[in-house]
N, C-alpha and C positions, 0 to 999 in steps of 0.2 A: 340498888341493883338486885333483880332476883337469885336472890340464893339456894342454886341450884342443882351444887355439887352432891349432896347428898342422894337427890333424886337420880344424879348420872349413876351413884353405885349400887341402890337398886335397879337404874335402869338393864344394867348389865348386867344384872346376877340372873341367877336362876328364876327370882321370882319377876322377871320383865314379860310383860306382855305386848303384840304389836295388835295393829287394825286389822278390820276382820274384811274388808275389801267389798262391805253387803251394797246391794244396790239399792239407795234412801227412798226408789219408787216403786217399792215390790207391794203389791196390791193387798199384800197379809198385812193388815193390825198389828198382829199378833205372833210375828215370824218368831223362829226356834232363834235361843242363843247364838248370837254370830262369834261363838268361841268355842263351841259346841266341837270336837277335834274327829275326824272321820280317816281310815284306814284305805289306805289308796295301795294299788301294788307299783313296784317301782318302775319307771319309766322315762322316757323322753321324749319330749311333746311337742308342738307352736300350736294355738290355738288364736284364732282370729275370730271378730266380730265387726261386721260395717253394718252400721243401719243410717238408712238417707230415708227425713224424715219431710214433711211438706204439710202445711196449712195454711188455710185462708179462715179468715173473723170478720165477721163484721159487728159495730157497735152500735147500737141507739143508745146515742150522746144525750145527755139533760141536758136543754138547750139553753139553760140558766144556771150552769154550776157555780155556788158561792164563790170559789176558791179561782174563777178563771177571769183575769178581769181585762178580758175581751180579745186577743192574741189567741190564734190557732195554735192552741196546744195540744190538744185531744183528738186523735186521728180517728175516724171512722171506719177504719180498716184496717187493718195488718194481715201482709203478707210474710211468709217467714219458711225457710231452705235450709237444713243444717244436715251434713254431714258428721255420724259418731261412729269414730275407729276405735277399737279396742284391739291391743294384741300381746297375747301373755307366751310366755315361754319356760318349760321344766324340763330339769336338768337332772335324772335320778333321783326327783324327790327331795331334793335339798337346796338348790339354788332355783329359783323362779326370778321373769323380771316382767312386770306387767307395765302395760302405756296403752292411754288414752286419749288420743286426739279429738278435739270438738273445730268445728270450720260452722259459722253461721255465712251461708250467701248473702242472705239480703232479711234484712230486717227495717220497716216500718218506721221511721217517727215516732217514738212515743213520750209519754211524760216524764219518763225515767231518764229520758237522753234531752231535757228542755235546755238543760247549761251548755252543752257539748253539740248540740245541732243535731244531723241525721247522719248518723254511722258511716264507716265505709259500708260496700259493698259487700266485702268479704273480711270476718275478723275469725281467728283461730285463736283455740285455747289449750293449753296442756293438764285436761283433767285430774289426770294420775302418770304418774312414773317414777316408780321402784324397784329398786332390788332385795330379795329377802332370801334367807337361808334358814332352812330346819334344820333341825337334827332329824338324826335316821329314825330313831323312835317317834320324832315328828312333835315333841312335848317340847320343845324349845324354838323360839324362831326370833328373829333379829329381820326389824326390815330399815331402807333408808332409801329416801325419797318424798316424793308428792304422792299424797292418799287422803281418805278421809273416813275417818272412825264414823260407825255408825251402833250407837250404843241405847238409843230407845228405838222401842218397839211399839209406838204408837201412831195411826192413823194423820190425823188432824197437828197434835202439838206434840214435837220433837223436843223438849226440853233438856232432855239427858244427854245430846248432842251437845255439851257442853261449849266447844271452839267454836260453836257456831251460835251465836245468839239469837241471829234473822231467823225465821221461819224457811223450812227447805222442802216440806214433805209436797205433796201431792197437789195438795187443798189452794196453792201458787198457780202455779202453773206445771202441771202432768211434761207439758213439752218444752222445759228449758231444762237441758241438763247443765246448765251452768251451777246449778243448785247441789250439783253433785261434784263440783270442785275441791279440791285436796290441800294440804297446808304442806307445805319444807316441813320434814320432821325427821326422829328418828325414835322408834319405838323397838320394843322386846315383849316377849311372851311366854311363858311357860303353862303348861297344863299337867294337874294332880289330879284326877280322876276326875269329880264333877267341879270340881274347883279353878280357876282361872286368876292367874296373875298380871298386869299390864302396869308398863311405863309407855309414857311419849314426851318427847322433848321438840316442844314446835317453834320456829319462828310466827311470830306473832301478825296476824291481821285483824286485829279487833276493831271496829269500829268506833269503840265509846271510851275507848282507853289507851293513852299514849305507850306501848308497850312495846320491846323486840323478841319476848318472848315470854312463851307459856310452858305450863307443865304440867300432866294430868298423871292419878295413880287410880288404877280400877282392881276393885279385889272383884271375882262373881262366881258365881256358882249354879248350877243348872240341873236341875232334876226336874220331877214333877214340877214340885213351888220350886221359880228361880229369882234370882236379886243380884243387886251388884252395890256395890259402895263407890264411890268419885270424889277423887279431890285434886281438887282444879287450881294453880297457880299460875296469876299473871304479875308478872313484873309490876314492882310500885302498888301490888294492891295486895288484899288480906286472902286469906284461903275461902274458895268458896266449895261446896259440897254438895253434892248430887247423890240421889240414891233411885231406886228401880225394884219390883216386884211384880213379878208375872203367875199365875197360877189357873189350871186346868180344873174347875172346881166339878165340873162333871163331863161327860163325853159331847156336850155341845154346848157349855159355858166356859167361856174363859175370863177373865180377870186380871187386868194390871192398874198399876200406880207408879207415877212418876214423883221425885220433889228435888228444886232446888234451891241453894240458899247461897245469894250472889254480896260482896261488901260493897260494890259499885252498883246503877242504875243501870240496865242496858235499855235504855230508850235518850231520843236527842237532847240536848242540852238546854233546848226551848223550852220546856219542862222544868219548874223551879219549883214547886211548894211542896212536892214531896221528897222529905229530905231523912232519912231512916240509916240506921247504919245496915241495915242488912235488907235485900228484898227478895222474897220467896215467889217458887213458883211452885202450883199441887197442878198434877194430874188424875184423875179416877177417873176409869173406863169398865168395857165388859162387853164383848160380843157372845150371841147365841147364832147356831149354826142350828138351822132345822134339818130334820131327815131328807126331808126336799133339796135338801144342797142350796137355799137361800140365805144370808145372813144376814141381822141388826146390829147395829156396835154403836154404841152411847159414849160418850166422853162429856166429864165437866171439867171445867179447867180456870184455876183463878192463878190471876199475872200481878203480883205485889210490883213491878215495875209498872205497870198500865199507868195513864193517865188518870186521876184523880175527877170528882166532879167537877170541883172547881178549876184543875189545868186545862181540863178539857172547854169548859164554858170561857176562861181566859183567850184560848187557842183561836176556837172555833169562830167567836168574835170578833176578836183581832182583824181575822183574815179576813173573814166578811164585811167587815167594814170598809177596810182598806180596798180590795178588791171592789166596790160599790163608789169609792171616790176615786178611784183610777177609771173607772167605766163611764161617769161622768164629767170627767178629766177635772174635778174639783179639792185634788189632792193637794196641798202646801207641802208634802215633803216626799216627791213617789217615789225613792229612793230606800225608804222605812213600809212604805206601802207595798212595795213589791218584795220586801224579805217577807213580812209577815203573812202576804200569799202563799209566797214559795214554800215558806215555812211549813207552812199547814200539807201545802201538797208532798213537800217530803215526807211529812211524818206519816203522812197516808202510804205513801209505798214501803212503809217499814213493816205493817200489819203489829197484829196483837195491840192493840192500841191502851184498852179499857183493863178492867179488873177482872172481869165475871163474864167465862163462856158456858154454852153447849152445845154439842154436833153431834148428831144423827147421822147414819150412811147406812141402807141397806142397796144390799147388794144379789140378785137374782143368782141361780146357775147359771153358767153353759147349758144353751139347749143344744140340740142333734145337729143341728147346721151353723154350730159357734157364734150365735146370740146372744148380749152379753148386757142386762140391765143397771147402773149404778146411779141411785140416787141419796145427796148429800145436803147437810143445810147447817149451817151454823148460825147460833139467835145471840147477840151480844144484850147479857143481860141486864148491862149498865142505860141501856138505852133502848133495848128491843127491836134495834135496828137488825135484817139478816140478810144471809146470804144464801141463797140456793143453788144446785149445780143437779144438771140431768145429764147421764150421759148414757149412748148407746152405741155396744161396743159389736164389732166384727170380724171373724177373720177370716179371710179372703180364703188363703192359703198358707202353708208354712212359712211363707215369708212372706203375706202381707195380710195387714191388718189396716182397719180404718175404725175412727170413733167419731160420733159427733155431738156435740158439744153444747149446753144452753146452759148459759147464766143469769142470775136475777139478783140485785142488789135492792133494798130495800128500807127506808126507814124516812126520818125526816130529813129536811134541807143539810142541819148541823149533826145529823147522828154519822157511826163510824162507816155502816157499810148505804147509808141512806147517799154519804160524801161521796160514790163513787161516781166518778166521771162519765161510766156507762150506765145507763137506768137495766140494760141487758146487754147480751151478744153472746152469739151464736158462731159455732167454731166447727170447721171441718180438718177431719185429720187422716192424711193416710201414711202409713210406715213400711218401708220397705226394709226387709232381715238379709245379709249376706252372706 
């Protein structure tokens, strides 16, 4: 059982810290400390936000994907209607209670839902919902509820997001706020000047680990050059450790690094020959911002959980093969042949696959009539398979905005981003503010 009582009576002291409520799809890299304490005067408030969002995609499907052994699984299309309610409420400065409802209308067929068939119509989610109390000086806060800490500061790979091992940032999908979904927890917070103290005590969802719960301890501090230290406890397993550094190296360089070091694998269990007691993750990046208001941001990134040469050359095989005698219908056992498809196509919607990334994005200003350039590419450099994303952004008016959207996946038959189901597609988006 985790033992966890010691961390309750930090949780509660003084030096407790809670979640800082950031939004995981804020377009900065590089955003300010989300613990960062600001002086508000006192009041009492409701503040709402609705936004109803709408898109249509389409896919040019690879008409011979390995991994599809012959069944419509790959849609050509996606339609998708989601309603996101947010509504917060302050009470003198001390008591807040924030909730966030998500409502998908209609959602698509996709690969993700192959076990489960085609969704309802309408499914609803309770993103966030807590209650939190400062103190009057606002240096102590206590929250309890559904949230989700958001503790790196990077573009592309989120790894200091500790409770979250998936990939959630941008580089997924821009328009699934299911990525911004919350754990049962209960956290505490205090702040010393540039210094910041944090507990959380979560009910567990981890994927790769049978667990009911978890336990994180964040120290950070925030000047100029800022950092944070993490230690991460999951039930049944050994301490794992995360750390972070961000710094301002001139008025249009900035610089961070992410790292962390996990005792368990978080990738599927399909994956057998790399067997380590510990596996790390490094992050180095660095954006330049020109006088022009344009900016480049580099990121390298290696995944000590990734798939190895050989699990991967095992994997990719496997499924290809199998797949290839179920399409022929010259299987002796397609009951072994249809896991070892599935197999493979799960482990593709998990992302991070491999050892050795890099991602590019530069990003345009705003021009005079809110025209908005962003382009992004990640090269997986265990294979040199990549992925590209153009997008161009609009805003209508204060309340609406549209983007649209091109993808390109690239590489061989068996490489990571070469396996994607879509060779491209192309996505229309418009967002309504309320």
């Amino acid at each position: 059982m985790l033992r966890i009582w010691p961390l309750l009576a930090l949780l509660f002291s003084p030096l407790a810290l809670a979640n800082n409520g950031d939004d995981p799809f804020a377009d900065d890299p590089f955003a300010d400390d989300p613990f960062e304490s600001e002086v508000v005067e006192e009041s009492s408030n409701h503040q709402s936000r609705v936004e109803l969002k709408s898109y249509y995609q389409n896919n040019n499907l690879r008409s011979d994907h390995p991994f599809n052994p012959g069944e419509p699984l790959f849609s050509d299309g996606r339609k998708f209607i989601s309603l996101d309610i947010e509504l917060e409420s302050d009470w003198q400065n001390q008591w807040k209670t924030r909730a966030r409802i998500y409502h998908q209308f209609f959602v698509d067929e996709t690969v993700d839902e192959m076990a489960d068939g085609k969704k309802d119509a309408v499914d609803s989610y309770l993103l966030e919902g807590l209650v939190q109390w400062q103190s009057k000086d606002r240096n102590l806060m206590i929250e309890l509820g559904r949230s989700k800490p958001q503790w790196s500061n990077g573009y592309n790979y989120d790894i200091a997001n500790m409770l979250q091992p998936q990939r959630t940032l941008p580089y997924i999908d821009p328009d699934n706020a299911l990525q911004s979904k919350g754990w049962d927890m209960v956290s505490g917070q205090y702040f010393n000047g540039p210094w910041s103290f944090a507990g959380y005590l979560v009910l567990s969802d981890n994927p790769y680990v049978d667990a009911d719960t978890e336990a994180v301890l964040r120290l950070g501090y925030q000047e100029n050059d800022s950092f944070s230290l993490l230690l991460h406890k999951v039930e049944g397993q050994n301490l794992s450790y995360g750390a972070t550094y961000s710094s301002l190296l001139t008025d249009s360089i900035t610089f961070r690094a992410e790292w962390t070091r996990n005792s368990y694998r978080q990738m599927l269990s399909i994956l057998h020959i790399k067997q380590k007691s510990n596996y790390q993750r490094l992050v180095v990046g660095s954006t330049y911002t020109a006088d022009a208001g344009w900016s480049l941001t580099g990121e390298y990134f290696y995944n000590g959980h990734g798939a190895s040469k050989q699990e991967w050359q095992n994997l990719t095989n496997d499924a290809a093969d199998s797949t290839a005698r179920l399409r022929d219908n010259q299987s002796n056992d397609p009951t072994q042949d249809y896991e070892n498809a599935f197999a493979g196509l799960d482990l593709m919607a998990q992302g991070w696959l491999r050892e050795r990334y890099v991602s590019l994005m530069f990003m345009s200003m705003e021009s005079e009539d809110l025209w908005q350039l962003r382009f992004s590419s990640q090269l997986s450099l265990d294979d040199d398979s990549q992925l590209h994303r153009i997008e161009l952004l609009k805003s209508i008016s204060d309340n609406l905005s549209m983007r649209l959207q091109w993808q390109f996946f690239n590489g061989c038959d068996l490489c990571e981003y070469g396996l994607n189901p879509s060779s491209n597609n192309i996505r229309l988006t418009a967002s309504w503010l309320f």
